[in-house]
Structures are given as C-alpha cells and as structure tokens.
PyMOL CGO cylinders between C-alpha atoms (Angstrom):
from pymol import cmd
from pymol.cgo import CYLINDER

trace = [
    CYLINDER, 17.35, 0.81, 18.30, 15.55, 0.57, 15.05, 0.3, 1, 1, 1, 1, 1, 1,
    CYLINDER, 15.55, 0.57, 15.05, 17.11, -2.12, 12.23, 0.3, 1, 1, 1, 1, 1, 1,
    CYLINDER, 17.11, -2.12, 12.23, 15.61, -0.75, 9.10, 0.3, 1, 1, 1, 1, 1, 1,
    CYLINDER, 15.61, -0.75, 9.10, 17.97, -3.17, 7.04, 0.3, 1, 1, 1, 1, 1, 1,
    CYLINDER, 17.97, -3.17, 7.04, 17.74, -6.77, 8.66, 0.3, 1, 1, 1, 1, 1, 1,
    CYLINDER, 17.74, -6.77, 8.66, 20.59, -7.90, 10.71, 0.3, 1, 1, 1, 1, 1, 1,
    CYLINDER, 20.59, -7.90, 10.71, 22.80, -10.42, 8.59, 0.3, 1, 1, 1, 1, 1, 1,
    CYLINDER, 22.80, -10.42, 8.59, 22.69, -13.18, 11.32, 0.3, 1, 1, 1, 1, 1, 1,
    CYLINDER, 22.69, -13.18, 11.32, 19.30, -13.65, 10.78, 0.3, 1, 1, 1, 1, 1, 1,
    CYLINDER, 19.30, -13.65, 10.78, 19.07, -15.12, 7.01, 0.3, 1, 1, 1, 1, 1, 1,
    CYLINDER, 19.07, -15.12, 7.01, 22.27, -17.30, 8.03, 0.3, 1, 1, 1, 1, 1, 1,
    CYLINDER, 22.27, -17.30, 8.03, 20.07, -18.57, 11.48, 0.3, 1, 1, 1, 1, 1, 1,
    CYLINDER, 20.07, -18.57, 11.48, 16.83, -19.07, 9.28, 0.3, 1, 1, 1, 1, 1, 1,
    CYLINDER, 16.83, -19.07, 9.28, 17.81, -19.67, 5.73, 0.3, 1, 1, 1, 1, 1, 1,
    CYLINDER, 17.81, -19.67, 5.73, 14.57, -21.20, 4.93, 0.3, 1, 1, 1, 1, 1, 1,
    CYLINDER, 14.57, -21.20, 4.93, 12.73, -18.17, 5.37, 0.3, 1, 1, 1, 1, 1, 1,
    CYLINDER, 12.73, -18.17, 5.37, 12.49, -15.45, 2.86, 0.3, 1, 1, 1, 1, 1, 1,
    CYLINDER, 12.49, -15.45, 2.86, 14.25, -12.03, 3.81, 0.3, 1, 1, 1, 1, 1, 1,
    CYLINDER, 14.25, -12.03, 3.81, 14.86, -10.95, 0.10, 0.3, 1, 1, 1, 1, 1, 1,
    CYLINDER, 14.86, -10.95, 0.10, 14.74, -12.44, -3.25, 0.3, 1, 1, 1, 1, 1, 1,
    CYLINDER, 14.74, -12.44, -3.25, 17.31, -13.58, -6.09, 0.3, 1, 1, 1, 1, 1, 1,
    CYLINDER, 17.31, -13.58, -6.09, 16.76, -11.20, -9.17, 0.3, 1, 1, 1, 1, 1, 1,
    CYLINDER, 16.76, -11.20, -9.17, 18.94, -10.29, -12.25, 0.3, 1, 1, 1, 1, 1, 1,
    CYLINDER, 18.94, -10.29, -12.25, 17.27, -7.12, -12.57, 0.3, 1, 1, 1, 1, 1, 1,
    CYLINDER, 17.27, -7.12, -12.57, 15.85, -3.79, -10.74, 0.3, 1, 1, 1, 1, 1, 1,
    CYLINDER, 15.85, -3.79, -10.74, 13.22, -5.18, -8.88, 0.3, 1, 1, 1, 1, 1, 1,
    CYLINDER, 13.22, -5.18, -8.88, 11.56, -4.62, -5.88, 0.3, 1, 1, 1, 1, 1, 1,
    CYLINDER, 11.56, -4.62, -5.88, 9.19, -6.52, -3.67, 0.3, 1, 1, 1, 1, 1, 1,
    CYLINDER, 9.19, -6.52, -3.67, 7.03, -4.01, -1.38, 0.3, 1, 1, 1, 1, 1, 1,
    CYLINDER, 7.03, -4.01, -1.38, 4.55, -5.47, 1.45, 0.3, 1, 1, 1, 1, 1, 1,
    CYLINDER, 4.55, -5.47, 1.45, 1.82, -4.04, 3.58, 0.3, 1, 1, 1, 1, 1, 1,
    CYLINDER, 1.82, -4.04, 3.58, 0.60, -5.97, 7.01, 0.3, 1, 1, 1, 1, 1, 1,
    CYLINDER, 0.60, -5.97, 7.01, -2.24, -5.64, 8.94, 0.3, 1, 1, 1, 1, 1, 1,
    CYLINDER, -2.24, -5.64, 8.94, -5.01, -4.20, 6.23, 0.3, 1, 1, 1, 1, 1, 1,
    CYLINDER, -5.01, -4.20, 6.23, -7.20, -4.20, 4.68, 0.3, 1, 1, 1, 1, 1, 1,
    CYLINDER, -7.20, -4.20, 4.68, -9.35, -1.49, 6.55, 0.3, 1, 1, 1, 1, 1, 1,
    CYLINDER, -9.35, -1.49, 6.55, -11.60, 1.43, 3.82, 0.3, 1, 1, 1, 1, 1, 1,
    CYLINDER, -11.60, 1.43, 3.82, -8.70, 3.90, 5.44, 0.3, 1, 1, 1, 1, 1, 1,
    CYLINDER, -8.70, 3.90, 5.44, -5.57, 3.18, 4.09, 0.3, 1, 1, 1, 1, 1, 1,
    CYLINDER, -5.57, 3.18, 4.09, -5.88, 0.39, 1.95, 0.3, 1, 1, 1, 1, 1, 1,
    CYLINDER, -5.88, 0.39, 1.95, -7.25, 1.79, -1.19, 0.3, 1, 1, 1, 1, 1, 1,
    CYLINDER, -7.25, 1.79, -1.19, -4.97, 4.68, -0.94, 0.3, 1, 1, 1, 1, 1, 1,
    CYLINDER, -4.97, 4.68, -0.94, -2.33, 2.10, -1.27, 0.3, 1, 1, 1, 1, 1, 1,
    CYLINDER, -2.33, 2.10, -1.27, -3.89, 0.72, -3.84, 0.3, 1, 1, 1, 1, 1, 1,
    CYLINDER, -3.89, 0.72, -3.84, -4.23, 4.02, -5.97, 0.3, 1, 1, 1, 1, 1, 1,
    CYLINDER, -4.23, 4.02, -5.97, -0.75, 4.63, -5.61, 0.3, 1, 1, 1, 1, 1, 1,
    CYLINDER, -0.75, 4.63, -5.61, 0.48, 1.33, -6.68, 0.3, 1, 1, 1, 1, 1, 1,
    CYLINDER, 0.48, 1.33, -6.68, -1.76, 1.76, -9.98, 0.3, 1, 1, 1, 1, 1, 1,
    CYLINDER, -1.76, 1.76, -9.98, -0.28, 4.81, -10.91, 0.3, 1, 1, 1, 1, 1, 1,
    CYLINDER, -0.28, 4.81, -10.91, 2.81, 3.13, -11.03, 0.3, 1, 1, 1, 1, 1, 1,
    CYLINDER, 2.81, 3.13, -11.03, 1.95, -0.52, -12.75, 0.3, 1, 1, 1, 1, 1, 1,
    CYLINDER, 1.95, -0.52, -12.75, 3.15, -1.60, -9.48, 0.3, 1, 1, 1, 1, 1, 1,
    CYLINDER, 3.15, -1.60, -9.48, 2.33, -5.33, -7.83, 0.3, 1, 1, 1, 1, 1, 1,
    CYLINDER, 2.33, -5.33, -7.83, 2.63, -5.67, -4.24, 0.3, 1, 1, 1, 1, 1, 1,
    CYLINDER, 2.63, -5.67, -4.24, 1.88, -8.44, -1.70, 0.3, 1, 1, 1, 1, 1, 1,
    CYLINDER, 1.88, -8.44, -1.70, -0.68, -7.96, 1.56, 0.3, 1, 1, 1, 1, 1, 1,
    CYLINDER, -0.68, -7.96, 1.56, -0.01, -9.53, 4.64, 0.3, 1, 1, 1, 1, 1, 1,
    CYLINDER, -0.01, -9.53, 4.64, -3.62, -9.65, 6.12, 0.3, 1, 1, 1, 1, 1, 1,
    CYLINDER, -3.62, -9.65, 6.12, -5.61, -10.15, 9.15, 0.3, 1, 1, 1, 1, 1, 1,
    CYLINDER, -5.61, -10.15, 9.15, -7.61, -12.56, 8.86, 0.3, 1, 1, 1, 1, 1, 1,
    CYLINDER, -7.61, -12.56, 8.86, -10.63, -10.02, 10.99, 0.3, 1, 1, 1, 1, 1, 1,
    CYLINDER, -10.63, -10.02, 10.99, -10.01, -7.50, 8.56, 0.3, 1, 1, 1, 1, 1, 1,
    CYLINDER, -10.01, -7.50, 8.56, -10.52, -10.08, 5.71, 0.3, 1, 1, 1, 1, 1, 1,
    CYLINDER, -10.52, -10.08, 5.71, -13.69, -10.48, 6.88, 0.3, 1, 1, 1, 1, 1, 1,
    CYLINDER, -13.69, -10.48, 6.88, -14.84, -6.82, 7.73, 0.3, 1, 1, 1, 1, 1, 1,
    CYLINDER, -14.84, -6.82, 7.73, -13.81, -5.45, 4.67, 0.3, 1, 1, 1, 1, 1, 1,
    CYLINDER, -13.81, -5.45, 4.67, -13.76, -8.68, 1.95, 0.3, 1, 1, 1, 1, 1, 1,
    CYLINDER, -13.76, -8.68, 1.95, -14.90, -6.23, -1.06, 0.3, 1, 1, 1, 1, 1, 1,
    CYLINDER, -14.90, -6.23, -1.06, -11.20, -4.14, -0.74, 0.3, 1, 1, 1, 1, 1, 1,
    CYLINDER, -11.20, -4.14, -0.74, -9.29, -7.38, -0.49, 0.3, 1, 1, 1, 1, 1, 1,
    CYLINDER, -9.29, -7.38, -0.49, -11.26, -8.80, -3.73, 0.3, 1, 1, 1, 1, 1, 1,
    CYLINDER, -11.26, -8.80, -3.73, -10.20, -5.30, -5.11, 0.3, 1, 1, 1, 1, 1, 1,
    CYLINDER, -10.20, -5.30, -5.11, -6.47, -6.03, -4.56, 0.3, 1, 1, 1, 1, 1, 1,
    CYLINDER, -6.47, -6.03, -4.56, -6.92, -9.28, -6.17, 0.3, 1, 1, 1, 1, 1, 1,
    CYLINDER, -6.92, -9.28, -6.17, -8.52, -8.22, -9.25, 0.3, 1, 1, 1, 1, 1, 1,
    CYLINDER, -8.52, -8.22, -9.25, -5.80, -5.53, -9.35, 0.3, 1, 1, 1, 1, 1, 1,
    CYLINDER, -5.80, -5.53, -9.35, -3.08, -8.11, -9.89, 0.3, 1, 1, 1, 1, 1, 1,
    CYLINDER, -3.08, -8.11, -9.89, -1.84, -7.95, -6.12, 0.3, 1, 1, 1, 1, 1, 1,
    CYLINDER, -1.84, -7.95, -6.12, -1.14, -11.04, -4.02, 0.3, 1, 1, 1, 1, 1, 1,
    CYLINDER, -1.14, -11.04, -4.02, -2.90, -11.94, -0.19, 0.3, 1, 1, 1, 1, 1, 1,
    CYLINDER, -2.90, -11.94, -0.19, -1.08, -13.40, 2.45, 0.3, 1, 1, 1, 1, 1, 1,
    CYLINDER, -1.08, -13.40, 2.45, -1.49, -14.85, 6.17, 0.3, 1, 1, 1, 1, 1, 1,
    CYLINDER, -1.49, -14.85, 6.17, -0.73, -12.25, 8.72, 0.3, 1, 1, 1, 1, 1, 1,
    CYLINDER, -0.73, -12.25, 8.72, -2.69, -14.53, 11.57, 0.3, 1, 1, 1, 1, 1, 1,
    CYLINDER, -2.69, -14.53, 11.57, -6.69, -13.71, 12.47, 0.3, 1, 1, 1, 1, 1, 1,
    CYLINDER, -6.69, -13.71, 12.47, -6.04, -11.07, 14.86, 0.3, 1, 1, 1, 1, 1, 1,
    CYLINDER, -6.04, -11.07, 14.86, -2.60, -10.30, 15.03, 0.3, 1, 1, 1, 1, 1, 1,
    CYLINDER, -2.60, -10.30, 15.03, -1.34, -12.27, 17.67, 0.3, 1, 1, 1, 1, 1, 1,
    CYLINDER, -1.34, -12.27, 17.67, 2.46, -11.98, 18.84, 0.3, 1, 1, 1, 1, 1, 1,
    CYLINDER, 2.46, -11.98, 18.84, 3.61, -15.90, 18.91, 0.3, 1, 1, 1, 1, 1, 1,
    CYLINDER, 3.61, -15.90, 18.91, 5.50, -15.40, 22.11, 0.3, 1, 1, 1, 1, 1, 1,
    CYLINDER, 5.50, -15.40, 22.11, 2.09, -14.36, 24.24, 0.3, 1, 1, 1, 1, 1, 1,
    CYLINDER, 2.09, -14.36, 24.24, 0.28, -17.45, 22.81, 0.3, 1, 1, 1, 1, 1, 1,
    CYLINDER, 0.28, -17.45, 22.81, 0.59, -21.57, 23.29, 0.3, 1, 1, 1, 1, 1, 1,
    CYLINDER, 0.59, -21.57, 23.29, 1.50, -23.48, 19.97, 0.3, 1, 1, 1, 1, 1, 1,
    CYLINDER, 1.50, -23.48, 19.97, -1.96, -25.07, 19.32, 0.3, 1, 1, 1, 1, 1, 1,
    CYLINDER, -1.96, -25.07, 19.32, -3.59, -21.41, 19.89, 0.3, 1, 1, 1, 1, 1, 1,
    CYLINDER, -3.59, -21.41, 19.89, -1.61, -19.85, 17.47, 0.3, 1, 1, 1, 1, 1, 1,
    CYLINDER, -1.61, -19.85, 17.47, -1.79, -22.38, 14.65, 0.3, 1, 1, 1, 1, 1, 1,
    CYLINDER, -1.79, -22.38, 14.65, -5.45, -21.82, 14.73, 0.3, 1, 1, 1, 1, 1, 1,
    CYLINDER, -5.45, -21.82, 14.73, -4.93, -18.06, 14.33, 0.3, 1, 1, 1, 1, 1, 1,
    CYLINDER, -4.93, -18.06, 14.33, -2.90, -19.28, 10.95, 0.3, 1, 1, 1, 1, 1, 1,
    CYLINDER, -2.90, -19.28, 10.95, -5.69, -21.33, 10.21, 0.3, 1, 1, 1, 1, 1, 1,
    CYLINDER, -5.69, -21.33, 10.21, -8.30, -19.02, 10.65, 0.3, 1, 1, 1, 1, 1, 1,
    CYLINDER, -8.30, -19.02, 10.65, -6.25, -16.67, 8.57, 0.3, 1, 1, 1, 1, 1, 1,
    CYLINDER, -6.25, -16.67, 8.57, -6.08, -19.03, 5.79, 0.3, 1, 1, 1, 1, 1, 1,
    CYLINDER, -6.08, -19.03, 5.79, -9.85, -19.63, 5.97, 0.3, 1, 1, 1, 1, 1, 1,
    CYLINDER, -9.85, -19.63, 5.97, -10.62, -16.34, 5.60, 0.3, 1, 1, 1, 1, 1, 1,
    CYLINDER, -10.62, -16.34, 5.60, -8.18, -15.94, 2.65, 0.3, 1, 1, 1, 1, 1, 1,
    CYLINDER, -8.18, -15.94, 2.65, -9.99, -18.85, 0.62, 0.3, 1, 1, 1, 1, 1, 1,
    CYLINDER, -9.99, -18.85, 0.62, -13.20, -17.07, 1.45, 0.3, 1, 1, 1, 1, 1, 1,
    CYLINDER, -13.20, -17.07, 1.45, -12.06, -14.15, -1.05, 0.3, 1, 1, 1, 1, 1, 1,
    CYLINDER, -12.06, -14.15, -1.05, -10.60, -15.95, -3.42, 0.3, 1, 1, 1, 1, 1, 1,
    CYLINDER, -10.60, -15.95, -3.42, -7.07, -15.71, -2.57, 0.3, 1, 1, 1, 1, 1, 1,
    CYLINDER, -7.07, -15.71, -2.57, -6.03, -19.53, -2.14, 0.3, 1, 1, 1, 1, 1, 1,
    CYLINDER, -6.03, -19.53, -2.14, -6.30, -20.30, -6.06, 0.3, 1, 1, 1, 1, 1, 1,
    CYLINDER, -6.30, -20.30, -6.06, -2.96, -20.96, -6.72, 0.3, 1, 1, 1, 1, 1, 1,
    CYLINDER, -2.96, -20.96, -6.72, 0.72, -20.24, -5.79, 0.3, 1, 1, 1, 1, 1, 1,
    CYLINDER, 0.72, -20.24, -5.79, 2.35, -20.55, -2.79, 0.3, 1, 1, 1, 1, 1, 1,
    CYLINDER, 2.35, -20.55, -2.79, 0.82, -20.06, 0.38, 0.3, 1, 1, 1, 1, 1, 1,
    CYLINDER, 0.82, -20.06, 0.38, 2.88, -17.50, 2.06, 0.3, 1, 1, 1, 1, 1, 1,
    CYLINDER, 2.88, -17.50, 2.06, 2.75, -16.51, 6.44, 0.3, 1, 1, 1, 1, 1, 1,
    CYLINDER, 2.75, -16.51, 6.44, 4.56, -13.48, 7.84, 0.3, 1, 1, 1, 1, 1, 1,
    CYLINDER, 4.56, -13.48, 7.84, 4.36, -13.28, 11.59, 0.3, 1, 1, 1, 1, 1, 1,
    CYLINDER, 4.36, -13.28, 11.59, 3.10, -10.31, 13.15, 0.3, 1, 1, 1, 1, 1, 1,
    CYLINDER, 3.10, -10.31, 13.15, 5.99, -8.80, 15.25, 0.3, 1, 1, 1, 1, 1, 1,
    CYLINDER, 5.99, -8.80, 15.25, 8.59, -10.86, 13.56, 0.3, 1, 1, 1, 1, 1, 1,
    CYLINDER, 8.59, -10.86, 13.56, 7.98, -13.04, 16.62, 0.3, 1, 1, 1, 1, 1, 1,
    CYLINDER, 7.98, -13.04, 16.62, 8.77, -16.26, 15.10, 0.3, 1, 1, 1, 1, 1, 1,
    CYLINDER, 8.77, -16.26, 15.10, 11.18, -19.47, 16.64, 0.3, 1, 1, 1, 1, 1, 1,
    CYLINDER, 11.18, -19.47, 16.64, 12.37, -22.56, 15.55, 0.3, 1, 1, 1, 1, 1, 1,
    CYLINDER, 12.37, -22.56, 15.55, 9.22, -24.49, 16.48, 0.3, 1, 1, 1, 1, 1, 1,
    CYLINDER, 9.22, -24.49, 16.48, 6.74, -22.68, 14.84, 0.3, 1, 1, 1, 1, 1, 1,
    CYLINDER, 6.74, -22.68, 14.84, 9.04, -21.88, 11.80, 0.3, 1, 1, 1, 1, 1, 1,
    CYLINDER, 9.04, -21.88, 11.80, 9.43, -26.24, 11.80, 0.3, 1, 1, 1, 1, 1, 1,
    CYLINDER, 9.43, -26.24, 11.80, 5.86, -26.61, 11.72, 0.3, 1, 1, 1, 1, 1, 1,
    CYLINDER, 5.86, -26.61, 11.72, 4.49, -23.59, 10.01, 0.3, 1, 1, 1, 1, 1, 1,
    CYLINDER, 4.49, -23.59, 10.01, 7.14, -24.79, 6.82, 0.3, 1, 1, 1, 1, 1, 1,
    CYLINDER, 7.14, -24.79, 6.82, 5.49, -27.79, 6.16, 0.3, 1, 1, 1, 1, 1, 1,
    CYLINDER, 5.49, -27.79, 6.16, 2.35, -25.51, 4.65, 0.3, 1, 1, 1, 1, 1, 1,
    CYLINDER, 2.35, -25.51, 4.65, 3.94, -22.33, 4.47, 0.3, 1, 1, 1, 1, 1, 1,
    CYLINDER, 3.94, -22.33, 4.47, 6.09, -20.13, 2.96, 0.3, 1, 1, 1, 1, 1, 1,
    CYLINDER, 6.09, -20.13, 2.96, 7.77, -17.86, 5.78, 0.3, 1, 1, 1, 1, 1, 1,
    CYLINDER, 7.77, -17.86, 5.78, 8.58, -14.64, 4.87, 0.3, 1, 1, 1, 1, 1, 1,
    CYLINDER, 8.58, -14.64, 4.87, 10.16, -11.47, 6.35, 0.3, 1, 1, 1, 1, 1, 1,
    CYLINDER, 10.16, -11.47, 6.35, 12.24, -8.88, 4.92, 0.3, 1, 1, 1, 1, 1, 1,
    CYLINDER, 12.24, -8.88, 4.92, 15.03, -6.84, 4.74, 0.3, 1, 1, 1, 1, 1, 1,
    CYLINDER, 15.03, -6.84, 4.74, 14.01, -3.47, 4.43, 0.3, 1, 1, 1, 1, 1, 1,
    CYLINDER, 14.01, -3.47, 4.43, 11.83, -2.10, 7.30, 0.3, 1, 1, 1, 1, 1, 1,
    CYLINDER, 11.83, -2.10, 7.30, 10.54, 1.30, 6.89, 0.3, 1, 1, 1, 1, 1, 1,
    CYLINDER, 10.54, 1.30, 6.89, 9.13, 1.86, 10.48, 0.3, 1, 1, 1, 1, 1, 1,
    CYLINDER, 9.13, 1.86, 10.48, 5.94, 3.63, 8.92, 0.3, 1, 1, 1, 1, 1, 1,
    CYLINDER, 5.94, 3.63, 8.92, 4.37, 2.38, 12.38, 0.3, 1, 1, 1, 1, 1, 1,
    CYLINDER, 4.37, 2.38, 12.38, 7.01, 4.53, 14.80, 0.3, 1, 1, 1, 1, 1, 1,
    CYLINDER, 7.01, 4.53, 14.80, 5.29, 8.21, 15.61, 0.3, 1, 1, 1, 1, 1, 1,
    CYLINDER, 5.29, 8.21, 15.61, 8.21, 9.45, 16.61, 0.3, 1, 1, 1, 1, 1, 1,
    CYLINDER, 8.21, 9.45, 16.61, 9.91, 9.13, 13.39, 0.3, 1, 1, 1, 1, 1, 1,
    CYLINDER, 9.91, 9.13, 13.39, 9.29, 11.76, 11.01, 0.3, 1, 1, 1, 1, 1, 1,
    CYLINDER, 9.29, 11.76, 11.01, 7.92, 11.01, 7.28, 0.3, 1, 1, 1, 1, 1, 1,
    CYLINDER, 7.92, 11.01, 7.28, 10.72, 12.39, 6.06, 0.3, 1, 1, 1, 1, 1, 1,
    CYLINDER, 10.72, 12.39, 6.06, 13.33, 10.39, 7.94, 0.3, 1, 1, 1, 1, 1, 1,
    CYLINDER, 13.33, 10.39, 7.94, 11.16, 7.25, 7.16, 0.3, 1, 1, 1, 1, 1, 1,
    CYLINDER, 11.16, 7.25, 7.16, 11.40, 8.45, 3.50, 0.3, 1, 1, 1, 1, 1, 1,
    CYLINDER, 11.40, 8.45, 3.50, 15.22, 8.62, 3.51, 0.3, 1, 1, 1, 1, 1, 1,
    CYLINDER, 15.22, 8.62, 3.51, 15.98, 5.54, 5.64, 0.3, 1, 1, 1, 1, 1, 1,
    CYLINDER, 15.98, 5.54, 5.64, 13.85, 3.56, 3.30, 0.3, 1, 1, 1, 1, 1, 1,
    CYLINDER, 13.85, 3.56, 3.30, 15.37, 4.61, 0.07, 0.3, 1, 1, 1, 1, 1, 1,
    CYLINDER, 15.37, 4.61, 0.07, 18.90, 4.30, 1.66, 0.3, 1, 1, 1, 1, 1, 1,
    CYLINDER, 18.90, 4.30, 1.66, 18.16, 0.38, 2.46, 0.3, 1, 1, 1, 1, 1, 1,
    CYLINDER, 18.16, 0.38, 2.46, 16.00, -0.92, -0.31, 0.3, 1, 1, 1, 1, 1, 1,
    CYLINDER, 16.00, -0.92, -0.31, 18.19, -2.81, -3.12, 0.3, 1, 1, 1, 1, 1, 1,
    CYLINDER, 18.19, -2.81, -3.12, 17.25, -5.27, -6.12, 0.3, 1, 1, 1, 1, 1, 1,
    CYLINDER, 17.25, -5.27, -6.12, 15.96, -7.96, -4.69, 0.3, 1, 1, 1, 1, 1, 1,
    CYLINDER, 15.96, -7.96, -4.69, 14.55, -6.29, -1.22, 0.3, 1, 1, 1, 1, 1, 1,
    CYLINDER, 14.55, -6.29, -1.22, 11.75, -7.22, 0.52, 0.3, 1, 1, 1, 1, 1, 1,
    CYLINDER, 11.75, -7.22, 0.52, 10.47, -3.99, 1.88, 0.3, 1, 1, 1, 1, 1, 1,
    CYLINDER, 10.47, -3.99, 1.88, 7.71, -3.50, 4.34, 0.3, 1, 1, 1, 1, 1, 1,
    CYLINDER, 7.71, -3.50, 4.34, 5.17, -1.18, 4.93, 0.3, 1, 1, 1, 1, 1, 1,
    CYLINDER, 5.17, -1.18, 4.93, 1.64, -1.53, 7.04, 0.3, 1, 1, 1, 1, 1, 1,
    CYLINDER, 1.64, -1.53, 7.04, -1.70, -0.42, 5.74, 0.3, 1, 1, 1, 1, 1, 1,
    CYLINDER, -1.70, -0.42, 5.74, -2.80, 0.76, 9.22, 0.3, 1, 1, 1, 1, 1, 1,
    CYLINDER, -2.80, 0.76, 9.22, -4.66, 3.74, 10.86, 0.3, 1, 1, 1, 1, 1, 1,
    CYLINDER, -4.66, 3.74, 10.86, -0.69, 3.40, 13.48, 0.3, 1, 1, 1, 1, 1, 1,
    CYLINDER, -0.69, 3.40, 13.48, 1.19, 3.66, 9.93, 0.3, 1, 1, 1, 1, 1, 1,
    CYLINDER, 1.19, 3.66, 9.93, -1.07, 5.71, 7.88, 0.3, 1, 1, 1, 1, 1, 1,
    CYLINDER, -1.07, 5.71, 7.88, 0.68, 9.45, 8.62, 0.3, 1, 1, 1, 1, 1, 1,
    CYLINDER, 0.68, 9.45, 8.62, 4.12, 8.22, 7.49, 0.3, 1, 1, 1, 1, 1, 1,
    CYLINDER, 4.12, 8.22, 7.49, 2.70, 6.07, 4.63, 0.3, 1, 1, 1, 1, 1, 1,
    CYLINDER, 2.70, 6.07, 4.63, 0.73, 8.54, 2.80, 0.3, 1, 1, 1, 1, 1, 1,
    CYLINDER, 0.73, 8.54, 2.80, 4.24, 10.48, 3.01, 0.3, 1, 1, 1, 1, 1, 1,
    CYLINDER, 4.24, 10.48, 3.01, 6.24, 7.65, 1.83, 0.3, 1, 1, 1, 1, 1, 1,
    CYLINDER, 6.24, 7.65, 1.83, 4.84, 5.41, -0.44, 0.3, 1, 1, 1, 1, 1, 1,
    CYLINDER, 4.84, 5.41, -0.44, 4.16, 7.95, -3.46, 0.3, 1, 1, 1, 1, 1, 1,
    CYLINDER, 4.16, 7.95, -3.46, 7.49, 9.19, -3.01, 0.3, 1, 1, 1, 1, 1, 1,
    CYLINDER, 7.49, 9.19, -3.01, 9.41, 5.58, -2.67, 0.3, 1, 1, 1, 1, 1, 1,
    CYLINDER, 9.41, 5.58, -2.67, 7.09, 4.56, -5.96, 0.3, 1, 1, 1, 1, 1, 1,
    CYLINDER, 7.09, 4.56, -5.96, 8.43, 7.26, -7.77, 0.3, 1, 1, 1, 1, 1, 1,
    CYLINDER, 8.43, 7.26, -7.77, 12.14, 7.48, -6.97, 0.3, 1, 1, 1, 1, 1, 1,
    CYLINDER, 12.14, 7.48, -6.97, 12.55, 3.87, -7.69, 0.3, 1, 1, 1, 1, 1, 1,
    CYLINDER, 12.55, 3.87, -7.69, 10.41, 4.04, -10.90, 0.3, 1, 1, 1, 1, 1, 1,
    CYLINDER, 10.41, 4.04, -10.90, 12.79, 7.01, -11.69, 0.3, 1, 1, 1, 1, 1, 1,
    CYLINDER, 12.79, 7.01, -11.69, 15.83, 4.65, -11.40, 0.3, 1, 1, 1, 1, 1, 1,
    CYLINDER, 15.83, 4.65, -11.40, 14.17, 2.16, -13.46, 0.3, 1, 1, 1, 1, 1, 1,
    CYLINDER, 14.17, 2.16, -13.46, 12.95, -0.19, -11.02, 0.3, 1, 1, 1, 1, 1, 1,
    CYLINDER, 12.95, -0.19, -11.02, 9.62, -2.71, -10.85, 0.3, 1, 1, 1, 1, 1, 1,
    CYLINDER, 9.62, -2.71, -10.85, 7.47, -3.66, -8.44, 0.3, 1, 1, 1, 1, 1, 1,
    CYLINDER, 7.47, -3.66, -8.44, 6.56, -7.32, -8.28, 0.3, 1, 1, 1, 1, 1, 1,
    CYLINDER, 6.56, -7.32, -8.28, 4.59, -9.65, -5.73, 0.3, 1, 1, 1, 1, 1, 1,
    CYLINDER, 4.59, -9.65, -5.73, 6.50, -12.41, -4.07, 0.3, 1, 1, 1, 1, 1, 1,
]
cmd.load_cgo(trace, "trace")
C-alpha cells in the first residue's frame, strides 16, 4: 500500500519532527534524497531555475564527496544541503553507535562543501526508518524532518503519469513534498517535476527551502 499523503498518527506520535510547515501563504517546500550524482541532479537543478524555485537536498554523504562541484552548484543557486546519512543506511539494519557515525560522516562531508555555514542543521532518515531513540538523540543536533507528500518517483511500477496526479492531488500550502534525485527515480522525475513546477506556479504558488 503506498501513503503518498502521510498518515495523521504520525505528526501526533512525533510532533517534534517536521512533516509540513506553518505558512500564511501558497507555498511549497519540495525535497530530493539521495543525490547528488552528474545524472539527475543538474536536471533538477535546471528545472528549479526556470521556475525561481528553492528546494532542499537530502544528501549522501558518498555522493557529497564524488560529485562536491554539483552540490557547490546547488549552493550557489540558493538551494539548501541536508544529512541523508554517508551511505544510506536503513536505521533498523544498523546498531546505534554505527549509525550515528553515518550522521556524522554525513555532516563532515556537508562542511567540506560549504554547507554548514549557518541555519539549522537538518537529518532526514533514509527509509523513514526512524524510532524514538534515535529521534531522542539525533534532536539534540538535529532538525528531523519528513514529509507529507510522497510522490513515489522511486516505484517502477507506477506510471509518470499516475505519480504526476497523485502528487498534485496531495501537495497543499505548507507541504513537504519529496522527490529523489536518483538513477531508481530518474524516469518518473524527469516526468514529474517540470510538470508539478508548473501547475503550482500556475496556481500561484512558491517554492522555498526548509
């Protein structure tokens, strides 16, 4: 079963964490985990400057390091980097002291382009896989974030077009809506993110990072 709006239970269990955000007006907060890789990531990036949008990258920490020149691109852009872990580690296969250092190593490589100048520091998990320990101790550095729009760009076996229409039939002021700049994601994504930029510009909608 596929929740492409998240489950209301799950703000009221974990309030602290960030599933969308307070506005007063028509805007939108889009993510993208897992880049940056030369593939995807500066088509993303081209569409979002067609469109004077802002949107924040959830980043492993290898790809930080592999490809440092397109996440310095994103920052000179006006976009925001965030801690996706080193190497994309799902919390649940991992023991606590192991996976801290993933967030560490993250962060490290994060400072190394110039992302930890200022701001909050902000951690999504990969997965979602996240529990009340590692939310405890993570929160005393970080700011955790999910969302509340989920396009599925990652699932083959949903069409761009249905990814298209489930998207624009969850995403709201205030949303936090993900997306992954991935070589998994990349056939839905090229589909959907012109197309989501536009009908929400259309509407009169912004794009901000969180």
């Amino acid at each position: 079963m596929r929740f492409h709006k998240t489950p209301p239970v799950l703000p009221w269990l974990f309030p602290k964490v960030w599933w969308r955000r307070p506005v007063k007006d028509k805007t939108i907060f889009l993510t993208f985990d897992d880049g940056p890789i030369p593939e995807v990531t500066p088509f993303v990036l081209e569409q979002l400057a067609r469109y004077n949008a802002k949107a924040t990258f959830f980043c492993v920490g290898e790809n930080l390091e592999r490809y440092p020149e397109i996440a310095k691109q994103a920052l000179a852009e006006g976009h925001k980097l965030a801690n996706h872990t080193h190497q994309h580690v799902k919390a649940y296969q991992l023991p606590t002291q192991t996976y801290l250092m993933q967030v560490e190593q993250c962060q490290s490589a994060l400072r190394q382009v110039g992302a930890e100048t200022h701001g909050t520091k902000l951690f999504r998990p990969p997965h979602g896989q996240l529990n009340w320990s590692y939310l405890r101790t993570l929160s005393a550095e970080y700011q955790v974030v999910m969302w509340s729009s989920l396009t599925y760009d990652f699932d083959a076996t949903l069409s761009p077009e249905k990814c298209l229409a489930k998207a624009i039939q969850v995403t709201k002021p205030g949303s936090v809506v993900v997306m992954h700049d991935s070589l998994k994601a990349e056939r839905n994504l090229r589909f959907l993110l012109p197309r989501l930029l536009q009908h929400f510009s259309t509407l009169g909608y912004s794009f901000k990072t969180l």
